[in-house]
DRENDO-1510 file (C-alpha; in Angstrom, 1 decimal, always signed):
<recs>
REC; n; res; u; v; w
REC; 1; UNK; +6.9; +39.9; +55.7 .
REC; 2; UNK; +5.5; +37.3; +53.1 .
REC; 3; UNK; +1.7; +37.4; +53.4 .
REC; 4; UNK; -0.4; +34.3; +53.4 .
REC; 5; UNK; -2.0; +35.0; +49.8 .
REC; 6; UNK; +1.7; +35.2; +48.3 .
REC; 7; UNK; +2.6; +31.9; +49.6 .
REC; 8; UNK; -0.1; +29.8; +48.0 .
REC; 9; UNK; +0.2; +31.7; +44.8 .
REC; 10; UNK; +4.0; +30.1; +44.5 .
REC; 11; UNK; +3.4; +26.8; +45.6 .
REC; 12; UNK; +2.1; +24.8; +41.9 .
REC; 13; UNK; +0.3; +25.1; +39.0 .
REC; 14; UNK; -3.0; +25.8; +38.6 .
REC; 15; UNK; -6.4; +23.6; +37.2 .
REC; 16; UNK; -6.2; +26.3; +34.0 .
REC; 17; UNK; -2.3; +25.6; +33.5 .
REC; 18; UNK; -2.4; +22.0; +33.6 .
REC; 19; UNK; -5.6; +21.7; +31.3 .
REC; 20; UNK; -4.3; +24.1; +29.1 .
REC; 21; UNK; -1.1; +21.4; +28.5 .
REC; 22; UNK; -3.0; +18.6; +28.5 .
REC; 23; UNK; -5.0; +20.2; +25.3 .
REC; 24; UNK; -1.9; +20.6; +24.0 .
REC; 25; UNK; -0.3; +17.4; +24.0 .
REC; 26; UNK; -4.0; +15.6; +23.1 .
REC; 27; UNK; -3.7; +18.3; +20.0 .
REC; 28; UNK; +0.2; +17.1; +19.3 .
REC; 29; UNK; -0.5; +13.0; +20.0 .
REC; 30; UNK; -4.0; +13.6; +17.2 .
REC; 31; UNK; -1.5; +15.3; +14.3 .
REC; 32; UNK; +1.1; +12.6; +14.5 .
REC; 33; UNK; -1.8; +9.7; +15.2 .
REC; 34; UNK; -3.3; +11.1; +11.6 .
REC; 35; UNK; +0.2; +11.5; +10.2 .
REC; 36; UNK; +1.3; +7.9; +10.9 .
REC; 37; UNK; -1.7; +6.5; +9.4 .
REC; 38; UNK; -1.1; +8.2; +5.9 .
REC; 39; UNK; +2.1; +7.2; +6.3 .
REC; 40; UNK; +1.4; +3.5; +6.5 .
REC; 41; UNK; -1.2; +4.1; +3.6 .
REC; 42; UNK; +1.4; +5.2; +1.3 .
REC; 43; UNK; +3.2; +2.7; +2.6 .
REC; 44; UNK; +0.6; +0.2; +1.9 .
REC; 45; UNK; +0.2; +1.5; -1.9 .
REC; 46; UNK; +4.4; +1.7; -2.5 .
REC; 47; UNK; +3.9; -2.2; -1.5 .
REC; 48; UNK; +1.2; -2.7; -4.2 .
REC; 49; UNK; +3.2; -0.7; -7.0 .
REC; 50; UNK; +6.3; -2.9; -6.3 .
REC; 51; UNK; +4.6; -6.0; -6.3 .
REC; 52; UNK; +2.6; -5.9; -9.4 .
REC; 53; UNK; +6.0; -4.6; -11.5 .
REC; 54; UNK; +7.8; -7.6; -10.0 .
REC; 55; UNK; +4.5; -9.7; -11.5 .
REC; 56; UNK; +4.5; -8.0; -14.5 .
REC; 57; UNK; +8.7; -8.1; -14.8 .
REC; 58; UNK; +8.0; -12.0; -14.2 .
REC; 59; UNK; +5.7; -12.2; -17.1 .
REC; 60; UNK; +7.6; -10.5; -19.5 .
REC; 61; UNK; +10.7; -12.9; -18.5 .
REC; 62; UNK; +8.3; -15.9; -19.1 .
REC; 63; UNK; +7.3; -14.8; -22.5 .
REC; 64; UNK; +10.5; -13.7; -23.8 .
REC; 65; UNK; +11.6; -17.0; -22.7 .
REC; 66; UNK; +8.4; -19.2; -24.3 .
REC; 67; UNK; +7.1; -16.5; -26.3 .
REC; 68; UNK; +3.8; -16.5; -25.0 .
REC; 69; UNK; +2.3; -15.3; -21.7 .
REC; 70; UNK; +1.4; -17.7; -18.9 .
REC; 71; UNK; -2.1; -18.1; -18.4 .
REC; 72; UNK; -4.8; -18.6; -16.1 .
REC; 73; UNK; -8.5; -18.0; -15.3 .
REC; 74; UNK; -7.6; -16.3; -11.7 .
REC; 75; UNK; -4.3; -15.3; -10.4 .
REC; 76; UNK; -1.5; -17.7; -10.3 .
REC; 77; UNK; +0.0; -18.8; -7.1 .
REC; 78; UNK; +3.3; -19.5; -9.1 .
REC; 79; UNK; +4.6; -17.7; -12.5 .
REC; 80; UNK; +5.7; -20.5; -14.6 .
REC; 81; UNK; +6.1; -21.9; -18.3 .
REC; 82; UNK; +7.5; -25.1; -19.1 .
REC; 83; UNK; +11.0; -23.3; -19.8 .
REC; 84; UNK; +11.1; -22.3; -16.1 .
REC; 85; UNK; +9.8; -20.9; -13.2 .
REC; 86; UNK; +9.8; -16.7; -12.8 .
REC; 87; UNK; +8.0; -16.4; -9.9 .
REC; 88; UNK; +8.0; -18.9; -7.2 .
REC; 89; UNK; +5.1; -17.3; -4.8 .
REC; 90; UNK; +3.0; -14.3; -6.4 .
REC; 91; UNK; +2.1; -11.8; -3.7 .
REC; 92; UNK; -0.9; -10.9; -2.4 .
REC; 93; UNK; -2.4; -7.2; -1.1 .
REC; 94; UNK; -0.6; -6.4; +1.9 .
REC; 95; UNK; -3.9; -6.3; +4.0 .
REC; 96; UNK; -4.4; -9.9; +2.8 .
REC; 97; UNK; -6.7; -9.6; -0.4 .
REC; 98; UNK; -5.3; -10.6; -4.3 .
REC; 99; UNK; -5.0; -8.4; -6.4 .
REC; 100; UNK; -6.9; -8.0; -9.9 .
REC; 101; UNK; -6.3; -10.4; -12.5 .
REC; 102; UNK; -8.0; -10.5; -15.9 .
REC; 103; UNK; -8.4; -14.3; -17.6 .
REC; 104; UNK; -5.7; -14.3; -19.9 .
REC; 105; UNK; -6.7; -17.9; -21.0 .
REC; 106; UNK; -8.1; -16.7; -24.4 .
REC; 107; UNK; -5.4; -15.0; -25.8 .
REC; 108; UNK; -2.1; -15.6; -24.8 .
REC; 109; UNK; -0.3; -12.8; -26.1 .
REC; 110; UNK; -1.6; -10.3; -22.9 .
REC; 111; UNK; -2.0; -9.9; -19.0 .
REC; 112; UNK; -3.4; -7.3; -16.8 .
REC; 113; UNK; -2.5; -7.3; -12.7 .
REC; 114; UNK; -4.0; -4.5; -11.1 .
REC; 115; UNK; -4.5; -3.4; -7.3 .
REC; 116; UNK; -6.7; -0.9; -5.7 .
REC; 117; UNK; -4.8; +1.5; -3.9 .
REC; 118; UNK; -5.8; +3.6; -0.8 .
REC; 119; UNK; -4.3; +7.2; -1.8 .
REC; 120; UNK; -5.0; +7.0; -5.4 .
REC; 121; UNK; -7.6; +5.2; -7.7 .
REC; 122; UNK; -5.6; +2.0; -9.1 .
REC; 123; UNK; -2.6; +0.9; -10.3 .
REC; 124; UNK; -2.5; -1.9; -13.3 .
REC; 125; UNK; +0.1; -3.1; -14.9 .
REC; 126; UNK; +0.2; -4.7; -18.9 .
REC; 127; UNK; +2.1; -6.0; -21.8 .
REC; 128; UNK; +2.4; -2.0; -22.4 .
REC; 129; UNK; +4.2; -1.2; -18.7 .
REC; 130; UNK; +2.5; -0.3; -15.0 .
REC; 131; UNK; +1.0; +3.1; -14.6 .
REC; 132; UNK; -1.5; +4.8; -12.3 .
REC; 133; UNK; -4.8; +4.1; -14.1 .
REC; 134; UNK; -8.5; +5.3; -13.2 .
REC; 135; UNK; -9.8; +2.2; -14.1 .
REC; 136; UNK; -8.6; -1.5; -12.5 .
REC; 137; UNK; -8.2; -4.1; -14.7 .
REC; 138; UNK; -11.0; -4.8; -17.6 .
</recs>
């Protein structure tokens, strides 16, 4: 004989099983929400890095080539010297600012690029290489 109290018991869950889930899969969706958006960040900054050695590759090309640096006040939209062109479009921060750029106008033997990155303090790259720096671009 299967007393009333024994069939309800049998039927579902209860309120305290299915809240106790829900926590769990709220505290599961929050550590990979955080995870992906430290992801993207190095993401972001890997962006950065590569686009300021492919700058400063260009500049290097451009004064092997002329012997002398390209320069300009602000950064250039295009890396050329009248021996060629090195760069056709010079990117820009992948959430849409430019990066740093010192006026090389005065002297013409040296550039700085540099970016701020999100996981770090900056990045720069010279005539002496790229590297992590604690300072941007001077």
């Amino acid at each position: 004989m299967v007393s009333l109290f024994d069939a309800k018991k049998n039927k579902g869950f209860t309120l305290v099983e299915l809240l106790v889930v829900i926590a769990i899969v709220g505290i599961l969706a929050a550590l990979v929400l955080v995870s992906m958006v430290r992801t993207r960040q190095k993401g972001r900054d890997s962006n950065r890095s590569s686009d300021l050695r492919q700058i400063s590759l260009s500049m290097e090309m451009a004064y092997d080539d002329s012997q002398a640096y390209p320069t300009s006040i602000a950064m250039p939209a295009t890396i050329a010297t009248a021996d060629g062109t090195y760069m056709d479009a010079v990117p820009t921060d992948p959430q849409g600012g430019n990066y740093t750029w010192i006026n090389n106008t005065g002297d013409d033997q040296t550039f700085c690029v540099g970016a701020n990155l999100e996981l770090a303090d900056f990045f720069i790259c010279d005539p002496d290489g790229c590297r992590a720096s604690a300072a941007n671009c001077t």
